[in-house]
C-alpha positions as CSV (number, residue, x, y, z in Angstrom):
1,X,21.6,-9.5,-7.4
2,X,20.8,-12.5,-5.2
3,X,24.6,-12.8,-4.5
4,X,24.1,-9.6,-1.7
5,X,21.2,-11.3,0.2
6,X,22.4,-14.5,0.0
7,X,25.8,-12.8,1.6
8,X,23.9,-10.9,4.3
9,X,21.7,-14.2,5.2
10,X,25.1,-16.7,6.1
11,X,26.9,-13.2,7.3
12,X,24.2,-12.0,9.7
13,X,23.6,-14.9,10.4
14,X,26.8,-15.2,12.5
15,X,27.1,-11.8,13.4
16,X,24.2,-12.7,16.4
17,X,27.3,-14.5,18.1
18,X,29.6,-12.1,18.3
19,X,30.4,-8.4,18.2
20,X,33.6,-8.6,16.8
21,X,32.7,-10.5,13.7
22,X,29.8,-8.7,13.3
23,X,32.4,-5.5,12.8
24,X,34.9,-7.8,10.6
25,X,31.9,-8.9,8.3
26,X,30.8,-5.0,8.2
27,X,33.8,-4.3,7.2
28,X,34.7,-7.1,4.6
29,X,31.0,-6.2,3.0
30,X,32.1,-2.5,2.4
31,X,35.5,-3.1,1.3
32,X,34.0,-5.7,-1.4
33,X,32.5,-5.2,-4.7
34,X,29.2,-6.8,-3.1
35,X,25.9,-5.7,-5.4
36,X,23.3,-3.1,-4.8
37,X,20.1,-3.1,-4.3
38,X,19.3,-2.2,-8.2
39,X,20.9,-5.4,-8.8
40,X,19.5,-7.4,-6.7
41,X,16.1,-6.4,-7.7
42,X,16.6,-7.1,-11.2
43,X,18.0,-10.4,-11.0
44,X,15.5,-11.7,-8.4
45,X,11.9,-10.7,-9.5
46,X,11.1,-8.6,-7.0
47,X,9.1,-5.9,-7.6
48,X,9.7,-1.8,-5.5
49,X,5.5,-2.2,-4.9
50,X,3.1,-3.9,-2.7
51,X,3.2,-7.4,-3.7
52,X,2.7,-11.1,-2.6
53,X,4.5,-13.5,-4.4
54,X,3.1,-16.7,-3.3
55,X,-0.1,-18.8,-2.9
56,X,-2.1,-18.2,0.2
57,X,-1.1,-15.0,1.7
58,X,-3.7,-12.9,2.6
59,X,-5.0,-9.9,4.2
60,X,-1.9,-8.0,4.4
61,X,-1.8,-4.7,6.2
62,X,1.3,-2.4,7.1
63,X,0.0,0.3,9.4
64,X,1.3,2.6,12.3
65,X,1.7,0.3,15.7
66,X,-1.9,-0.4,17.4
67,X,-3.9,1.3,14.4
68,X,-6.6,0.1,12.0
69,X,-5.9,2.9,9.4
70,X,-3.3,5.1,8.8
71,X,-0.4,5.8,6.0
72,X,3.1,3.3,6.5
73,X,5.7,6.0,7.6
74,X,7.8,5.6,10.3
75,X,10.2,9.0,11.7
76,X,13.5,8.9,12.0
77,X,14.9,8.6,15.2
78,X,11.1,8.8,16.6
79,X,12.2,5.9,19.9
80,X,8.8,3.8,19.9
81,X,7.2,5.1,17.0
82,X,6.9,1.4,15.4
83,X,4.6,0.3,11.8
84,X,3.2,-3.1,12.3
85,X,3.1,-5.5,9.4
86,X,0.5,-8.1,9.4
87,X,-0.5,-11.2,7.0
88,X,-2.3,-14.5,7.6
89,X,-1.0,-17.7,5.5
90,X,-4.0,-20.2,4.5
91,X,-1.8,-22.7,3.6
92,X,0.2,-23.1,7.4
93,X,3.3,-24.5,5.4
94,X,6.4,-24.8,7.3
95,X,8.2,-21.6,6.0
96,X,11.2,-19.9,8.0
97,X,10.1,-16.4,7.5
98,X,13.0,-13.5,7.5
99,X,12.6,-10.3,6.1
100,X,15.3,-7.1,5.4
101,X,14.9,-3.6,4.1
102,X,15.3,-1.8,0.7
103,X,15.8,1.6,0.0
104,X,14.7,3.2,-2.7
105,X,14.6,6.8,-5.0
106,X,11.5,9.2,-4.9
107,X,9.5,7.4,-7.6
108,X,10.3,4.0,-6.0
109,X,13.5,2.9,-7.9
110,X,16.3,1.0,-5.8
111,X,18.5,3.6,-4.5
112,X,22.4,3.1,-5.3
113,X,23.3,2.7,-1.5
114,X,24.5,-0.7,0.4
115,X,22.0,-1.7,3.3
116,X,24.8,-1.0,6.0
117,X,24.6,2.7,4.5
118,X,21.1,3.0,5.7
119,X,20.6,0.4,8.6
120,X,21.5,-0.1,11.4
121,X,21.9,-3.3,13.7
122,X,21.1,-7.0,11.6
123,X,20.7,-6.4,7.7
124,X,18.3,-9.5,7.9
125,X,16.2,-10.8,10.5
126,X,13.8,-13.3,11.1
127,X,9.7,-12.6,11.6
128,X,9.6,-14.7,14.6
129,X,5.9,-13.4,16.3
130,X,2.9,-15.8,14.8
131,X,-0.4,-17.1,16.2
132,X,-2.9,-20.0,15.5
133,X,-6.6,-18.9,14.7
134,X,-9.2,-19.7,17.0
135,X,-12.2,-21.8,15.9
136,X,-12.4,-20.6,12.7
137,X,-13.6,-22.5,9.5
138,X,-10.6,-21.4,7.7
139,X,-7.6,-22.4,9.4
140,X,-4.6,-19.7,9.2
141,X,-1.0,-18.5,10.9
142,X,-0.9,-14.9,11.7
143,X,2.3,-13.7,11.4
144,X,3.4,-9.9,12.6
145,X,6.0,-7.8,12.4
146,X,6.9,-4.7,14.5
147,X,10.1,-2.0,13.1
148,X,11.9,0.0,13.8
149,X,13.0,-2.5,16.5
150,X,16.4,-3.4,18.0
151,X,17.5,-6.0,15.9
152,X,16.9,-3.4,13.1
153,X,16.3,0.6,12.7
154,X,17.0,2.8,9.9
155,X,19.6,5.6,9.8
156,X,18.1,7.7,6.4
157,X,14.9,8.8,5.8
158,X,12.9,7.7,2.4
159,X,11.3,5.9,0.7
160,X,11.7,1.6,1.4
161,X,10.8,-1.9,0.7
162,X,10.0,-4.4,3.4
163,X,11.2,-7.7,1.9
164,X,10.0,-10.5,3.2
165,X,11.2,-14.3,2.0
166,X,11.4,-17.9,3.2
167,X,14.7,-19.2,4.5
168,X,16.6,-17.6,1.9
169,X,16.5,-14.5,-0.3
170,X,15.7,-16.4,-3.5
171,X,12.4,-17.2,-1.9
172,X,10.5,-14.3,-2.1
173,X,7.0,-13.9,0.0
174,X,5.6,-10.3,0.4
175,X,6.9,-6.8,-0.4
176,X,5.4,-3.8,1.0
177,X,6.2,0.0,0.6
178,X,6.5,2.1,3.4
179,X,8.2,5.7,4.3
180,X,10.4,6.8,6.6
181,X,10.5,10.6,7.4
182,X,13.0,13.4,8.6
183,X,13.0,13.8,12.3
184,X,12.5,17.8,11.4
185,X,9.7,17.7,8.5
186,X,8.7,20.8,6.7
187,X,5.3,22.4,6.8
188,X,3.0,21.4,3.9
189,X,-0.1,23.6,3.8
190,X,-2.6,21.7,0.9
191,X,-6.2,22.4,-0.5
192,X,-8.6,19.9,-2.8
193,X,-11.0,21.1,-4.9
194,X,-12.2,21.1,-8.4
195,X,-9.8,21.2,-11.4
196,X,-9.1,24.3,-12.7
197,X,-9.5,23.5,-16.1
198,X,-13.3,24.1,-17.3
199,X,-13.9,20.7,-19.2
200,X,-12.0,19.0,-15.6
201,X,-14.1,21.3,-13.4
202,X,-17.2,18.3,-12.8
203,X,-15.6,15.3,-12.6
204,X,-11.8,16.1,-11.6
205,X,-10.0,17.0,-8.3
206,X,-7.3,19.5,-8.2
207,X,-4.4,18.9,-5.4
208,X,-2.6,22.4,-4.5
209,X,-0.2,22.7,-1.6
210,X,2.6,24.6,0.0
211,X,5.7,24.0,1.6
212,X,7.7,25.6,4.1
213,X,11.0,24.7,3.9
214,X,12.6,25.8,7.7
215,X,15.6,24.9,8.4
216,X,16.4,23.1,5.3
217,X,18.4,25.1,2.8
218,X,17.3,24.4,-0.7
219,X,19.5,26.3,-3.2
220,X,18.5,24.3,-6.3
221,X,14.5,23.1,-6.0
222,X,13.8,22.6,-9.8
223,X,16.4,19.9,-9.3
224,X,16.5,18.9,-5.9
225,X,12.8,18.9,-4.4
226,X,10.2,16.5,-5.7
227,X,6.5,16.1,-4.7
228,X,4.7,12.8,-4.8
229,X,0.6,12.5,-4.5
230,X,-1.1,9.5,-4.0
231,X,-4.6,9.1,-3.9
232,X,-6.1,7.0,-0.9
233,X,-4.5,3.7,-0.6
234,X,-3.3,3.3,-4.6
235,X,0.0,4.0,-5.7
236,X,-1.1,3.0,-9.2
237,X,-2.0,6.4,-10.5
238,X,0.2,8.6,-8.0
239,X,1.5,11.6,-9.6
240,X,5.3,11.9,-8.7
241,X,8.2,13.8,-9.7
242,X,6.3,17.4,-9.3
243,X,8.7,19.9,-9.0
244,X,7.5,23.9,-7.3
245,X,5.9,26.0,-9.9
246,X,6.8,29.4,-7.8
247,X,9.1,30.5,-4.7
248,X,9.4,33.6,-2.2
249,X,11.6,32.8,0.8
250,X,11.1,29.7,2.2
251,X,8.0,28.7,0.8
252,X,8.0,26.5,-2.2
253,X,4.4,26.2,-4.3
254,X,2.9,23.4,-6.3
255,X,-0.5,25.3,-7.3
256,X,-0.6,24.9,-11.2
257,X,-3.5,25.3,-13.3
258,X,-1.9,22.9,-16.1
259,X,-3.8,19.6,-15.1
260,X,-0.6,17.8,-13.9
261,X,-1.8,17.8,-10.3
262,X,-5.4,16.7,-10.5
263,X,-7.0,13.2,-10.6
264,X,-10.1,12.0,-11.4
265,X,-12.6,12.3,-8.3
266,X,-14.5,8.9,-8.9
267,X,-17.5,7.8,-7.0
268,X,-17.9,7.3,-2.9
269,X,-16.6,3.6,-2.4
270,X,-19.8,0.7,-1.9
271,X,-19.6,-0.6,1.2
272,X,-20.3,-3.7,3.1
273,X,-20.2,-5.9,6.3
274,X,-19.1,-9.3,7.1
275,X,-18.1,-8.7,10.6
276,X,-21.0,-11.1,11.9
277,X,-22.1,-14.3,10.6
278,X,-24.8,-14.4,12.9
279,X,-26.8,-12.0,11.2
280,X,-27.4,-9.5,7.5
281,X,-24.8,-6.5,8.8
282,X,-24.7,-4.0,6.1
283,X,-25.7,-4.4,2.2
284,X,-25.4,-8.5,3.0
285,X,-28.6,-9.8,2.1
286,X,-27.3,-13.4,2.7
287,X,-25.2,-15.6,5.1
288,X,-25.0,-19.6,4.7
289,X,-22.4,-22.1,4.8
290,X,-21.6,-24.5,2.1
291,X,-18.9,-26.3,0.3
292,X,-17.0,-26.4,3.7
293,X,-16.8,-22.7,3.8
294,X,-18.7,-19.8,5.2
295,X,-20.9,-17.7,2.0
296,X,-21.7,-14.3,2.5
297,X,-24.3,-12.2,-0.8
298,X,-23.2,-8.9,-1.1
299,X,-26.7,-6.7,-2.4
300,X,-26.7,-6.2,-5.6
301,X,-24.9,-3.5,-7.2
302,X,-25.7,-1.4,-10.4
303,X,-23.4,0.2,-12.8
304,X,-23.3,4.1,-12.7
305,X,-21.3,5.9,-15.1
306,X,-23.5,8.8,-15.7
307,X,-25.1,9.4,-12.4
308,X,-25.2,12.6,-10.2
309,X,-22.8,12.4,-7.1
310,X,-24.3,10.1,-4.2
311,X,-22.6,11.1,-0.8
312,X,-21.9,8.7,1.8
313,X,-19.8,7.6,4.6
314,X,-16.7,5.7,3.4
315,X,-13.3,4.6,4.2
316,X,-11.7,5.9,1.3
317,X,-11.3,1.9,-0.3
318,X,-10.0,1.1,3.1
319,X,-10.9,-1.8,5.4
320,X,-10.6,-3.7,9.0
321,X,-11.1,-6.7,10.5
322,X,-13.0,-7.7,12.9
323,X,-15.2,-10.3,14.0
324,X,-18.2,-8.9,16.5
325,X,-19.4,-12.6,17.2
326,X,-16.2,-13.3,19.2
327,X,-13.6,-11.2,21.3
328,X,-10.7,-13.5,21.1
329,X,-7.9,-12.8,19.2
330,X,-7.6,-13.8,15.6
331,X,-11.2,-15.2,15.5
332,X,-11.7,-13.7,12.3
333,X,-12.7,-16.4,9.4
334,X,-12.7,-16.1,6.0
335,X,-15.6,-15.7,4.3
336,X,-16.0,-16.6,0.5
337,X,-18.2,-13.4,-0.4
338,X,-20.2,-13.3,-3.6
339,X,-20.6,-9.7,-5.8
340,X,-22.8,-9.5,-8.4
341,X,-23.2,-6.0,-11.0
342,X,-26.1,-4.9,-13.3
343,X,-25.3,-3.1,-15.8
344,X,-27.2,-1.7,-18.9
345,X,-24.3,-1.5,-21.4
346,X,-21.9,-4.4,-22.7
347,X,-18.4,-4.1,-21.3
348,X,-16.4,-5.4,-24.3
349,X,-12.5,-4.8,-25.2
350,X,-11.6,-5.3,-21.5
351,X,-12.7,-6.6,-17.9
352,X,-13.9,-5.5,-14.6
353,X,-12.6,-6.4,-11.1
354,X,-13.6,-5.7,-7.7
355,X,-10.8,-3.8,-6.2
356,X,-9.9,-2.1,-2.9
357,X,-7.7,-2.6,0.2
358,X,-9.9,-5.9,0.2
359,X,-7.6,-6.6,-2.7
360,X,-4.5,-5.1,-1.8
361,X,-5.1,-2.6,-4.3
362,X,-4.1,-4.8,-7.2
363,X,-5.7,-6.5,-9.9
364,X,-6.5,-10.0,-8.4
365,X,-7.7,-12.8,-11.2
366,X,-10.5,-14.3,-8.6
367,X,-11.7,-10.5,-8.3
368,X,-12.5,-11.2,-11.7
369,X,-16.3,-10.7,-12.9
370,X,-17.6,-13.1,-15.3
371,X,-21.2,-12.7,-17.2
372,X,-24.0,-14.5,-16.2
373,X,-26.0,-15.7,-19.3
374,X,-29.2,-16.8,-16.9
375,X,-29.4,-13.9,-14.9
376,X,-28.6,-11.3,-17.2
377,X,-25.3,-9.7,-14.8
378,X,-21.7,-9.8,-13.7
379,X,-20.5,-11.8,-10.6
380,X,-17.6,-13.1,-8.9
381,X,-16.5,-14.5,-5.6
382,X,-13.2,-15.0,-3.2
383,X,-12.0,-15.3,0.5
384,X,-12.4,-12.2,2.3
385,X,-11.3,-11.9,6.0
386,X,-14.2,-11.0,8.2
387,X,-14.5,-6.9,8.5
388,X,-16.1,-3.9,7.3
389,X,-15.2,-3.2,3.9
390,X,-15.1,-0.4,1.0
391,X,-15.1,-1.7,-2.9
392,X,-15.4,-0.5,-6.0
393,X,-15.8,-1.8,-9.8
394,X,-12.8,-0.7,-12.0
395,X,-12.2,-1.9,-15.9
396,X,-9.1,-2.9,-17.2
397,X,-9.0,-2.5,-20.9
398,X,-7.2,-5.8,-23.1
399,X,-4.1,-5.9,-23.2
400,X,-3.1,-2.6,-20.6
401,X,-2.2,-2.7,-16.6
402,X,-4.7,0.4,-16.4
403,X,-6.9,0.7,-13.8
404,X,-10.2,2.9,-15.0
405,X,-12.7,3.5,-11.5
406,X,-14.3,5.2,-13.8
407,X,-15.6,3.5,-16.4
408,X,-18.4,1.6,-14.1
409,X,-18.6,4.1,-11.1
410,X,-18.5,7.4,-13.1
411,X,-16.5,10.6,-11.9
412,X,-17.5,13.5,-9.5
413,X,-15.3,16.7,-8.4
414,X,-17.1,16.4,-4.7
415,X,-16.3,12.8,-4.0
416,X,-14.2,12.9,-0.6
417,X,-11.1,11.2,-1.6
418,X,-8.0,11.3,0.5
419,X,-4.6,12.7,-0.8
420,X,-1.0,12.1,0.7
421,X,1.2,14.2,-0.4
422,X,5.4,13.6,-0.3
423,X,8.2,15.8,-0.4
424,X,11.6,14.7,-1.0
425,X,15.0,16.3,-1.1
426,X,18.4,15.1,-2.4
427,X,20.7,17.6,-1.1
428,X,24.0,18.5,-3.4
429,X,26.6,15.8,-2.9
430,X,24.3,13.3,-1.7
431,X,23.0,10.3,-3.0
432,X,19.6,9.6,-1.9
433,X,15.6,11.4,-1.5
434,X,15.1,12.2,1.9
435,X,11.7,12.3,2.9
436,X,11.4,15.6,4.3
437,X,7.5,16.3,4.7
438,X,4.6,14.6,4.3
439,X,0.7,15.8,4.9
440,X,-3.1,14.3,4.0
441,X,-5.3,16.3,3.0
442,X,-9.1,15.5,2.5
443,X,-11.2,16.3,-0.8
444,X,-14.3,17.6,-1.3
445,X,-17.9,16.0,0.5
């Protein structure tokens, strides 16, 4: 699999000195059995999710140009209408950072097609823009990333990979999913509220939606159109591969009453604030400095399975950074923040995390909570970037990759969760999804 990046890294490399080669070396890829993109993923390790494959990258965020939330799609054809992909390495090693592109299926499988089907300009490129912190305890490189740009742009919609590696392909650093979307999208007309189903109805959300296909002739939908959810930032428990349950011309719906579109509604997300050092910002009840780092001591939180529905102003998981003492540019530290959980029943055949955009999403060991004998609860602690924050406590039971939010922070139809939904079209005779709509809608408060 390797074999095609490794090509495209010496290839590319000299296509920046000439046009002509750059069309020879186009050429000579097509004409030759070079491998795909399901090869190369399989023989390489790297994983079609948001990943980081190496010590000391943090506080990655891939986000529309010049915003601070916001899903990762980009439009075809859209001129300035840039993402921005942004990460800080702790460890400032000398690493030649390049990235390329990856495009994959509807439910996030390499798609069959060679990069020069689907890009245009470079198939690789380097990362080039990084910046020192500034007087900071915690010393960091900020590297970013703008694309579309005119070393690279796409030429099909979908879904894709941003690969990112050091010097050469078989170094991998970072993946990150984004979308890239027709230039035409159809109209998606969506509705949360409580699941249908009567033992669902208090504690599950029910995603039904609408689309208007316009000028996009669908002959075949059962086979053709597919309709992704995801709910707030986690791909983990997306739904995908829904196919319309009923038609009349040139609307397609998804409203079942069969369960396969609803999610569990989960609590509000906890909150806090480390965007000052200076002072307790919100549910910090604690700021020192020690062991050559800065220590921030989140308030206590307390387990609540069985609780009625507390409503409050969240993010959705999401998070920012910021930090309010300073103005300069990447003046953010890192701050080693402590969590601690109360909670009146033993958690045995599994283990809770602390998880969030604060974690990528993922399942990070240091998120880890580990009992307290002394003080009778759970606590952990790890490097967060300065910000404002959302959290929550999920359990992973032994021996699974499933994430429960449940299990510690209980399940409410009203929570006001946000859902993305996708819609994606291979036309007859083509090989590839197209992304041809996508819409958020908000759930209940």
């Amino acid at each position: 699999m390797m074999n095609l990046f490794v090509n495209l890294h010496s290839n590319f490399a000299v296509m920046k000195n000439s046009v002509l080669i750059s069309v020879l070396l186009l050429c000579s890829v097509t004409l030759s059995a070079q491998p795909n993109a399901l090869e190369m993923s399989e023989n390489s390790g790297i994983m079609m999710e948001d990943f980081v494959y190496v010590k000391g990258i943090r506080s990655v965020t891939l986000l529309p140009v010049d915003q601070i939330h916001g899903e990762p799609i980009a439009q075809l054809g859209a001129g300035d209408e840039q993402l921005t992909l942004a990460f800080d390495d702790l460890e400032q090693q000398d690493r030649f950072y390049k990235y390329t592109f990856i495009h994959c299926t509807h439910d996030w499988k390499p798609s069959d097609m060679n990069p020069i089907e689907y890009l245009d300009g470079f198939m690789e490129d380097e990362l080039a823009q990084f910046d020192h912190s500034f007087n900071t305890v915690t010393r960091y490189v900020h590297h970013t990333l703008d694309f579309p740009n005119q070393n690279m742009r796409f030429s099909r919609s979908g879904n894709y990979i941003l690969y990112v590696y050091d010097d050469t392909p078989e170094n991998p650093v970072l993946t990150r999913r984004f979308m890239v979307l027709e230039p035409d999208p159809v109209g998606i007309e969506g509705e949360v509220h409580a699941a249908s189903d009567v033992n669902d109805r208090f504690t599950k959300q029910e995603v039904d939606f609408s689309v208007t296909t316009g000028r996009y002739i669908i002959r075949n939908p059962a086979m053709t159109v597919h309709a992704t959810i995801k709910q707030n930032g986690r791909w983990d428990n997306a739904i995908y591969g829904l196919t319309y349950r009923s038609s009349y011309p040139g609307v397609l719906s998804f409203d079942y009453d069969d369960g396969r579109n609803t999610l569990p509604g989960g609590a509000e997300f906890r909150t806090f604030d480390i965007s000052t050092l200076h002072s307790n910002a919100d549910r910090i009840v604690g700021i020192t400095y020690a062991n050559h780092e800065n220590q921030a001591y989140v308030l206590q939180d307390d387990a609540r399975p069985f609780g009625a529905y507390e409503s409050r102003s969240t993010m959705n998981g999401d998070c920012f950074f910021r930090n309010r003492d300073m103005q300069n540019k990447f003046s953010e530290d890192y701050v080693n923040t402590h969590f601690t959980l109360k909670c009146p029943f033993p958690i045995t055949d599994g283990d809770v995390y602390v998880f969030g955009k604060l974690t990528d999403w993922r399942i990070l060991p240091e998120a880890k909570l580990k009992y307290n004998n002394v003080y009778q609860y759970w606590e952990t602690d790890f490097l967060i970037k300065q910000g404002m924050f959302n959290y929550q406590y999920v359990y992973v039971p032994a021996g699974t990759n499933t994430i429960d939010a449940t299990y510690i922070e209980g399940s409410h139809y009203e929570t006001s969760n946000q859902y993305t939904i996708f819609i994606y079209f291979q036309e007859e005779g083509s090989s590839y999804d197209r992304l041809i709509g996508a819409r958020t809608v908000n759930g209940e408060r």
